[in-house]
DRENSEKOL-786626 format. One record per residue (C-alpha): residue in one letter; x, y, z. Coordinates in steps of 0.001 Angstrom, whole numbers, plus 500000, padded with zeros to 6 digits. Last residue first. Example, Ala and Ser with C-alpha at 12.3 -4.5 7.8 and 13.67 -1.06 7.14 Angstrom:
# residues 2
residuo:xx:yy:zz
S:513670:498940:507140
A:512300:495500:507800
# end
This chain:
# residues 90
residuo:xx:yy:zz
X:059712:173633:478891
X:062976:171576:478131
X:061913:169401:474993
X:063727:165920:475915
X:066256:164205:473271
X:067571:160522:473881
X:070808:158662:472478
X:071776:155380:473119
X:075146:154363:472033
X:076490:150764:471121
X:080359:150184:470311
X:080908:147158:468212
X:083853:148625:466201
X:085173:151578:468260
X:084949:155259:467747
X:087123:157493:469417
X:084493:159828:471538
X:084552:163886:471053
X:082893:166438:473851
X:081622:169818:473140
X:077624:168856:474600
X:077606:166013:476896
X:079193:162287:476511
X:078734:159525:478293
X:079924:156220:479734
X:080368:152184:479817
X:082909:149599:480231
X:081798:146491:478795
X:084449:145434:476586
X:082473:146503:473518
X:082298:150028:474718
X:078833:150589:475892
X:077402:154560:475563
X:075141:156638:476612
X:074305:160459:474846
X:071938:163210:476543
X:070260:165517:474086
X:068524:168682:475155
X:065966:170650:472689
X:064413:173934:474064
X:067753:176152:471709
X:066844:173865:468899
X:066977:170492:467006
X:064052:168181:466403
X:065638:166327:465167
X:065587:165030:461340
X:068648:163225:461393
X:068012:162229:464710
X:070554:159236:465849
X:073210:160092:463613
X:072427:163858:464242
X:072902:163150:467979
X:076115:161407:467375
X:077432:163921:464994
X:076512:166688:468125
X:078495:164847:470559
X:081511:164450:468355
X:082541:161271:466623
X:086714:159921:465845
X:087733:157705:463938
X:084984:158551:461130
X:083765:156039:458343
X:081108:155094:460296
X:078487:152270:459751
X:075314:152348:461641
X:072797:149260:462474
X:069754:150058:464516
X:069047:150007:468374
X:069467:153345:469283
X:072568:153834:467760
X:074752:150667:467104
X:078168:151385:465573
X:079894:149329:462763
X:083246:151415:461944
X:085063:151648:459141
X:088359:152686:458187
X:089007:154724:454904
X:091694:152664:452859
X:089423:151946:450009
X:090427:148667:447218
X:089972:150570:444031
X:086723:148701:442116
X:088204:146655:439142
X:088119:148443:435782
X:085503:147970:433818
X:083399:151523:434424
X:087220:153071:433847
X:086959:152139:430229
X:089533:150022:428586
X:091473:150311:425395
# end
């Protein structure tokens, strides 16, 4: 008899993607990121809130560059940097 704890891992299917965000190390398991997951990667604490703005940057890894604002969705790429920043709006 064996017991599942022996049993050779299961070989996962889920993609993943190694992201920079501000500088550190991030692995996705998403295709696809929206502006706010991005943000929330980059913050998980915030601050977050109707005098919060967040403006997102990103470098594809073949150089071409870009951003995102608030409702948009990015296809995630392996190597792809972001830089994300947060301003209170007085």
């Amino acid at each position: 008899m064996t017991h599942p704890a022996n049993d050779p891992p299961e070989q996962s299917h889920a993609p993943v993607y190694n992201i920079t965000i501000n500088a550190d190390a991030v692995t996705v398991h998403q295709a696809r990121l929206s502006f706010d997951e991005v943000c929330r990667l980059a913050f998980p604490a915030g601050p977050f809130g109707p005098k919060i703005r967040y403006t997102v940057t990103y470098s594809l890894p073949d150089g071409h560059e870009g951003s995102m604002v608030q409702g948009d969705t990015i296809e995630v790429l392996d190597g792809e940097v972001f830089y994300v920043g947060n301003t209170d709006r007085s």
